[in-house]
C-alpha positions as CSV (number, residue, x, y, z in Angstrom):
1,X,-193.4,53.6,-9.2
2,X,-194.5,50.9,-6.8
3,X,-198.5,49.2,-6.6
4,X,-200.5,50.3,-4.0
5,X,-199.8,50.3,-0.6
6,X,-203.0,48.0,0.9
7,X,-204.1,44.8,-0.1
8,X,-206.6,44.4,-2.0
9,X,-209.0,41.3,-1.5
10,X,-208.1,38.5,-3.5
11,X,-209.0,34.5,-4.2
12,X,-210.2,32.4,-2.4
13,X,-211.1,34.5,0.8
14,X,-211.4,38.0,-0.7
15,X,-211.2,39.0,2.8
16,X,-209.9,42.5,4.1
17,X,-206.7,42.6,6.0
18,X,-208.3,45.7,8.3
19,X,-205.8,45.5,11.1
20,X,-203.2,45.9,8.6
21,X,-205.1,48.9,7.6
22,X,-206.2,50.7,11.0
23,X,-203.0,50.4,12.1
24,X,-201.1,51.8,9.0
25,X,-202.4,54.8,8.5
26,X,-203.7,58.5,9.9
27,X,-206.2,58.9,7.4
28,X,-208.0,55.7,8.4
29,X,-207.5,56.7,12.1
30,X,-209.5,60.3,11.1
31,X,-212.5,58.3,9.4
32,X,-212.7,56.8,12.7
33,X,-213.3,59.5,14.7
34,X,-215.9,61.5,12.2
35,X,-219.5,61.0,12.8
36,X,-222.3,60.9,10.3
37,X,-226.0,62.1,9.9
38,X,-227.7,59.0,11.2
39,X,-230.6,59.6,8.5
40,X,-228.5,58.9,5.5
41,X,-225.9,56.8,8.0
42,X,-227.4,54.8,10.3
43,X,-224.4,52.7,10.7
44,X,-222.0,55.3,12.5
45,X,-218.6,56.8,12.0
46,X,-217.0,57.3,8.4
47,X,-214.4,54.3,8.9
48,X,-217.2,52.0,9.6
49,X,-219.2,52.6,6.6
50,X,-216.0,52.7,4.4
51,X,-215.3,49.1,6.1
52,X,-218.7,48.0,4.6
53,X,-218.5,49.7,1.4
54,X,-215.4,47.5,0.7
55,X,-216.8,44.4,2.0
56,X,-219.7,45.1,-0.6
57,X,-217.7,45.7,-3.0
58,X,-215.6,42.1,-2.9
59,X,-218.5,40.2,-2.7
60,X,-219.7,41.0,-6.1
61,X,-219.1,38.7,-8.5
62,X,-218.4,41.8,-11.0
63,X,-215.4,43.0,-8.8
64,X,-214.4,39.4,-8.4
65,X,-214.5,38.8,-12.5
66,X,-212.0,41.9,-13.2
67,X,-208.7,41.7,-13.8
68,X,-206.5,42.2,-10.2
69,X,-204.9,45.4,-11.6
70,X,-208.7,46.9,-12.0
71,X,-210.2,45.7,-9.1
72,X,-206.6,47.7,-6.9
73,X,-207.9,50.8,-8.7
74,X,-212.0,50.2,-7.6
75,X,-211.0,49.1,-3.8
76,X,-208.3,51.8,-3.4
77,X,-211.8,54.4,-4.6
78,X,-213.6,52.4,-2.4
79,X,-211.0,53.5,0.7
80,X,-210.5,56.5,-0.4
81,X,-214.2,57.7,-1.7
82,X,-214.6,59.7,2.2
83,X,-211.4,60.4,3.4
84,X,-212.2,64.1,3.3
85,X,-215.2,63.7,5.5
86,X,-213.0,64.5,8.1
87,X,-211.7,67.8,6.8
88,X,-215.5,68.5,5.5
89,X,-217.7,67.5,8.4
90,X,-219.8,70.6,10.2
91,X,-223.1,70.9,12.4
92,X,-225.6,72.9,10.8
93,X,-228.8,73.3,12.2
94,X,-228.8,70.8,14.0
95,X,-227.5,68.0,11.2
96,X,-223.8,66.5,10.1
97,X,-223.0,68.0,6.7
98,X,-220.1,66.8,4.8
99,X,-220.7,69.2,2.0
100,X,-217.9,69.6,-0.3
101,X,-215.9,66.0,0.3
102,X,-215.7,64.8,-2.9
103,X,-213.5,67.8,-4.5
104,X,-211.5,67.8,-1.5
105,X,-211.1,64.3,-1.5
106,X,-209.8,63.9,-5.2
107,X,-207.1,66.3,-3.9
108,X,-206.1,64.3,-0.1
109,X,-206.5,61.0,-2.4
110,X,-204.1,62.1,-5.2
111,X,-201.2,63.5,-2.4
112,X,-201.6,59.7,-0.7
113,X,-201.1,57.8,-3.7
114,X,-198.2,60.1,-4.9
115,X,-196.2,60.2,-1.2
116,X,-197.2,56.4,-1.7
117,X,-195.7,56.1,-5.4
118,X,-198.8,54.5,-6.8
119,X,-198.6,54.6,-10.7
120,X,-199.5,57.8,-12.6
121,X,-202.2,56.5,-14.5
122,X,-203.5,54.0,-11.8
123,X,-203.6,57.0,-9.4
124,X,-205.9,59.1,-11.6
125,X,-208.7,56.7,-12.3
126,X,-208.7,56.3,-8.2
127,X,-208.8,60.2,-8.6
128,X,-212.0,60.0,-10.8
129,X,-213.9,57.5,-9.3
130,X,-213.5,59.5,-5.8
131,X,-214.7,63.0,-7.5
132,X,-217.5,61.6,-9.0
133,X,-219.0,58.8,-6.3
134,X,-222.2,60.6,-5.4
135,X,-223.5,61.4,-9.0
136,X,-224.8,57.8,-9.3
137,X,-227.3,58.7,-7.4
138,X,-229.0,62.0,-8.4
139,X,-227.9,61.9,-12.2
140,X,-231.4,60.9,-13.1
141,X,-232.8,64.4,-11.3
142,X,-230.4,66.9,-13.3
143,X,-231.9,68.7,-15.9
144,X,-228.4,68.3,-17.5
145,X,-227.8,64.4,-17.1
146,X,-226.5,64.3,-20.9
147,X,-223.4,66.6,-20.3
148,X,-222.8,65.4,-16.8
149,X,-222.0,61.5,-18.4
150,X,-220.2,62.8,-21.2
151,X,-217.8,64.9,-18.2
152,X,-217.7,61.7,-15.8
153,X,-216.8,59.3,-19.1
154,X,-214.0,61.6,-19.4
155,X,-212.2,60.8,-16.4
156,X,-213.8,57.7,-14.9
157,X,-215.5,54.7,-16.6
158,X,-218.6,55.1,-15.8
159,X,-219.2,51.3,-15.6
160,X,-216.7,51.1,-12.6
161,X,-218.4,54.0,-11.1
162,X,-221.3,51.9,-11.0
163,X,-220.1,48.8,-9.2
164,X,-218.6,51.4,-6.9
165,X,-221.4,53.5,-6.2
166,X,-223.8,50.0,-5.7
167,X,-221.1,49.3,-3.1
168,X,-221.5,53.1,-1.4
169,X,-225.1,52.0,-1.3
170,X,-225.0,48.4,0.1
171,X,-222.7,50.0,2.6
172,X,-224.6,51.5,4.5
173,X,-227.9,51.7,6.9
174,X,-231.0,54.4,5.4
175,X,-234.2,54.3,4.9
176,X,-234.1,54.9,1.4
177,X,-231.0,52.2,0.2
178,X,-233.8,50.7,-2.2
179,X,-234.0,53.9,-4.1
180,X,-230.5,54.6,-4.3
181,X,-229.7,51.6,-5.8
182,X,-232.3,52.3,-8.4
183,X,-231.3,55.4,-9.4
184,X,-227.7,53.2,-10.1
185,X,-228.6,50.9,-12.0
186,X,-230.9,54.0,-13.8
187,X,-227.1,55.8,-14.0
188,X,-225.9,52.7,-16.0
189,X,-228.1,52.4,-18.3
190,X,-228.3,56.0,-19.5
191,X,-224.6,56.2,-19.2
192,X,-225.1,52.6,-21.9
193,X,-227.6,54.5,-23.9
194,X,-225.2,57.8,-24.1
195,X,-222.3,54.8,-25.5
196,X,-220.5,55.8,-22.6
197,X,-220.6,53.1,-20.5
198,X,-217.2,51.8,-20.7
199,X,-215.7,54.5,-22.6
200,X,-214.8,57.7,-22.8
201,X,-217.8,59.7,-24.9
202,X,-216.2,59.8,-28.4
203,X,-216.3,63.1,-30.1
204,X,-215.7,64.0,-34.3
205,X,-212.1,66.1,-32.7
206,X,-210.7,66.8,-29.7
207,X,-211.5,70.4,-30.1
208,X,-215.1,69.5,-30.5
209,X,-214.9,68.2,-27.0
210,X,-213.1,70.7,-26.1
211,X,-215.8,73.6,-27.4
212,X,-218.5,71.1,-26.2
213,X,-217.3,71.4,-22.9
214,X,-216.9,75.4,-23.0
215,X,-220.7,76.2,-24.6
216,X,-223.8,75.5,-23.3
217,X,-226.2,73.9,-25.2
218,X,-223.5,72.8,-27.9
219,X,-224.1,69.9,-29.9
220,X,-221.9,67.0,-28.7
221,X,-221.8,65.5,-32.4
222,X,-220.6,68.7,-34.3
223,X,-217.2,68.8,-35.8
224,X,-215.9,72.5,-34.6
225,X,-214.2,74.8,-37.4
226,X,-210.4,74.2,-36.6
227,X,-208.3,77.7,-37.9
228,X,-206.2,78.5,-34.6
229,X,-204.4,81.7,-34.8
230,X,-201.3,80.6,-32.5
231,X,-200.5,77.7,-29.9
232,X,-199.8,78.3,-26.8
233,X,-198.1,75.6,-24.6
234,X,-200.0,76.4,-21.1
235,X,-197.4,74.1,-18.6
236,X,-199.1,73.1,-15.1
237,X,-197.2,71.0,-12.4
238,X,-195.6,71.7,-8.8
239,X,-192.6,73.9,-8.1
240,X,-189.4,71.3,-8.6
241,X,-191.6,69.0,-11.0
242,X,-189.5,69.6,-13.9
243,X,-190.9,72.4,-15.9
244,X,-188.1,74.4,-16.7
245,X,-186.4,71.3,-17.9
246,X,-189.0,70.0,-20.2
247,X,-189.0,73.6,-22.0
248,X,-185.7,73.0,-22.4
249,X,-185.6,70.0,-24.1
250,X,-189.1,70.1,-26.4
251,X,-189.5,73.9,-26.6
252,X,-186.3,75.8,-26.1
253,X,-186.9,78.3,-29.0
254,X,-190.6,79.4,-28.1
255,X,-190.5,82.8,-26.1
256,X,-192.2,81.9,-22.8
257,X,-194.1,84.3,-20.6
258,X,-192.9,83.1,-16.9
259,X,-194.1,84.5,-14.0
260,X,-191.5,83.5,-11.7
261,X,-189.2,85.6,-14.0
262,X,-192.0,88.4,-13.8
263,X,-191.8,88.2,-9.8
264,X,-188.3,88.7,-10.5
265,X,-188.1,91.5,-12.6
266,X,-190.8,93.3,-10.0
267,X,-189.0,91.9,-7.0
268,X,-192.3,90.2,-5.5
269,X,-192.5,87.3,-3.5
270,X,-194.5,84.1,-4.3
271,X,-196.2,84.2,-1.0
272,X,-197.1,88.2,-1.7
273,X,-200.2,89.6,-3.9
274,X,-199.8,88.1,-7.6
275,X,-202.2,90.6,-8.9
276,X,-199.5,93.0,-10.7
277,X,-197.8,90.0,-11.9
278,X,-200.5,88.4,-13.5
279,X,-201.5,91.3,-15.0
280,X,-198.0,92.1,-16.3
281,X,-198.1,88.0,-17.9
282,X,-201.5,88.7,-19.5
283,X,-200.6,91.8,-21.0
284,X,-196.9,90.2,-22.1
285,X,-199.5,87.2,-23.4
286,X,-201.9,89.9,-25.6
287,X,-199.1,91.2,-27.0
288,X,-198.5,87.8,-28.4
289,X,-201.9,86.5,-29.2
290,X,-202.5,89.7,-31.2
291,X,-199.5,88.8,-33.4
292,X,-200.4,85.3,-33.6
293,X,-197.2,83.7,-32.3
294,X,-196.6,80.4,-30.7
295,X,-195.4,81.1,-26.9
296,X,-195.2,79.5,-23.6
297,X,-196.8,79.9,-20.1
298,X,-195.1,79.1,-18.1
299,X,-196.4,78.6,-14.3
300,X,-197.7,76.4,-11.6
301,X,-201.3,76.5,-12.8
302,X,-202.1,73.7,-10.1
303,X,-205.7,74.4,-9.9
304,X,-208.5,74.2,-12.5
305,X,-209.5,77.7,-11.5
306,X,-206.5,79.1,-12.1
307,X,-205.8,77.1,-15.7
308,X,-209.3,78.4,-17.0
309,X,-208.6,82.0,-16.4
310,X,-205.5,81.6,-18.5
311,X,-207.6,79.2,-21.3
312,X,-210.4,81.8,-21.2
313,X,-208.1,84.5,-22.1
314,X,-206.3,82.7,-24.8
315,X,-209.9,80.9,-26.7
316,X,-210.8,84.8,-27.0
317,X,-208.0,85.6,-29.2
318,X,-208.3,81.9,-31.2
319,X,-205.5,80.0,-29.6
320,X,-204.4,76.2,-29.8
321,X,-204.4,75.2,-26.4
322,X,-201.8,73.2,-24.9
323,X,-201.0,71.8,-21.8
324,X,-198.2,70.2,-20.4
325,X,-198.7,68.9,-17.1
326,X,-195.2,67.8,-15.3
327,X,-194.4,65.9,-12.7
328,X,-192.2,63.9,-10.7
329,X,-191.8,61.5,-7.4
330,X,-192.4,62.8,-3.7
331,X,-189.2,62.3,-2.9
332,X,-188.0,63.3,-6.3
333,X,-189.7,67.2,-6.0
334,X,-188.1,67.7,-2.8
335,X,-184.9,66.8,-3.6
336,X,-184.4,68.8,-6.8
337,X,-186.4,71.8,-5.0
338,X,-183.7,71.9,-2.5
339,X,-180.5,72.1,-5.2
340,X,-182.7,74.4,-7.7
341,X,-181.3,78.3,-7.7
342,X,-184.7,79.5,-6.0
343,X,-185.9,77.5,-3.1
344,X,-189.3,77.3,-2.7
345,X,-190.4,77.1,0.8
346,X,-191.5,74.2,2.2
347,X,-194.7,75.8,3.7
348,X,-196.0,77.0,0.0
349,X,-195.5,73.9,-1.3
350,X,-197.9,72.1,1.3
351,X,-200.5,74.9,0.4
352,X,-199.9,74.1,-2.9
353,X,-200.7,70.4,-2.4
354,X,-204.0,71.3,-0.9
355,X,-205.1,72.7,-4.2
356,X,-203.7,70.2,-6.4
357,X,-205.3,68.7,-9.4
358,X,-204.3,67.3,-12.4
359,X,-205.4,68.3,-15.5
360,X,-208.3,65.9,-17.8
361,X,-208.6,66.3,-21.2
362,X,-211.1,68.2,-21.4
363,X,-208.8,71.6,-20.8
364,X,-207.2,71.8,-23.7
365,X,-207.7,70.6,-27.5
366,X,-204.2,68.8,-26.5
367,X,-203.4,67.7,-23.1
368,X,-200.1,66.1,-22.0
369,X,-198.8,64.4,-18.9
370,X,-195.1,64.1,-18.6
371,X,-194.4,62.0,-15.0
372,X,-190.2,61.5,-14.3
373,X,-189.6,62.8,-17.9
374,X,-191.9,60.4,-20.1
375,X,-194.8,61.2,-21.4
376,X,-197.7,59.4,-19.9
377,X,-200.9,58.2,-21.6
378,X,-204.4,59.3,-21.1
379,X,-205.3,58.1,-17.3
């Protein structure tokens, strides 16, 4: 896995190389082209308030004290925080809405770095950092600020979040930049106050935070009754990622519930409707959870969506919940995806790209990344 593939500003300049960057790639050249509503964005298209957020950004002395592999991972957010604007942007009544662009972003962010090679766990904080970018600034309204920091800490550091969102802010031309900044430096301190800051929020187990994160109203400090009835091993990756092979090895003896095998036996297509194969998986999986045996799921479970249906249904019948997220390199999946038995058409796999997202740790009381056959640690 290579670094980044921009430069990120370094001593004694900490200047930005934008030529380099305009000229490099699409994604920059979209941000170009995308307008924004003049009342939050006085300064005009998407590109150049990114260009300003990142000239913020190196001129703080924070960003300039950190460690060159953490400040790639801030400017790379700072790049990336918008790049779905694009794909978001609508007229409604009148105004430019870009409603939505920080899901969708996580999702074009994590495909860039990954065609790119950026580093698994590098990657993901990027991935974090973009998701989360606009919370800084209406945390302090949300009747459930508490839960939302402990949820951010979990996949971003909330101090970086900071330094980024301060830059999102200086970035730009509003009436209101004063306030903004504000509520930031109002984020930090709760997030301080929460002893989240820098951290993940510590809980007494991981499925605690794992039950905290499921229930309403649960107290973050209890240590949850542990007695599961089963595990199941819930795996999660693309098509050609590796799944079948890391059963092989770790789990060969567990029976394993596998819908491609389902699609199979009821001579479906992937591209056709699922519903009588996932009901057919479910049912295989009751029989299972009813008799308390360890098994596998085995499917792409690419989106959270899809991967809480499947939790849900386990959690009901007391189930140790595993996942196994596996992947490999861009060029990696399509070269094994083209000598596998069952080809998986190029077409499905660029929808499946579009609702791609890796799991946090939060899905399961034990969550596993496996990237080109080792196992990864937390991102």
């Amino acid at each position: 896995m290579s670094a980044f593939p921009f430069i990120c500003p370094a001593p004694p300049e900490w200047s930005v190389d934008w030529p380099a960057l305009t000229d490099q790639f699409g994604w920059i050249r979209d941000m170009r082209e995308c307008p924004q509503d003049a009342i939050f964005h006085a300064e005009g298209d998407v590109w150049t308030h990114v260009g300003m957020v990142c000239q913020a950004l190196a001129s703080f002395e924070e960003f300039r004290a950190l460690p060159e592999a953490e400040r790639q991972i801030l400017f790379a957010a700072a790049l990336l925080h918008d790049v779905a604007k694009s794909a978001c942007t609508r007229y409604e009544d009148g105004r430019i809405t870009s409603r939505g662009h920080s899901q969708r972003g996580v999702i074009m962010a994590r495909r860039i770095l990954w065609e790119s090679g950026v580093d698994f766990a590098a990657r993901e904080q990027v991935c974090g950092l973009v998701r989360y970018h606009q919370l800084p600034f209406h945390l302090i309204n949300r009747p459930d600020a508490e839960r939302t920091v402990y949820l951010i800490s979990q996949s971003a550091r909330c101090d970086r979040l900071t330094l980024l969102a301060r830059a999102d802010a200086e970035g730009r031309r509003c009436a209101d930049k004063d306030g903004l900044l504000t509520h930031i430096e109002l984020f930090r301190e709760f997030c301080r106050e929460q002893g989240c800051l820098d951290i993940p929020k510590p809980f007494p187990s991981a499925h605690s935070r794992f039950h905290y994160f499921r229930t309403p109203g649960r107290d973050p400090d209890y240590l949850a009754y542990e007695a599961p009835r089963c595990e199941v091993t819930v795996m999660s990756g693309l098509p050609a990622s590796g799944k079948d092979t890391w059963i092989a090895r770790h789990v060969p003896d567990l029976p394993q519930i596998s819908l491609d095998a389902i699609r199979g036996e009821l001579d479906t297509a992937p591209s056709g409707s699922q519903g009588l194969v996932v009901q057919v998986a479910r049912e295989k999986a009751r029989e299972f959870l009813r008799a308390g045996k360890n098994f596998v799921w085995n499917a792409t479970n690419l989106s959270r969506e899809i991967r809480t249906q499947v939790i849900d249904l386990l959690t009901a019948y007391e189930a140790h919940v595993r996942i196994v997220y596996v992947e490999t390199s861009h060029a990696g999946l399509f070269e094994q995806n083209r000598t596998r038995d069952s080809v998986v058409p190029q077409s499905a796999i660029e929808r499946m790209l579009d609702r791609w997202q890796v799991p946090d740790r939060i899905e399961g009381q034990k969550v596993e990344w496996w990237v080109n056959g080792r196992l990864q640690d937390e991102p």
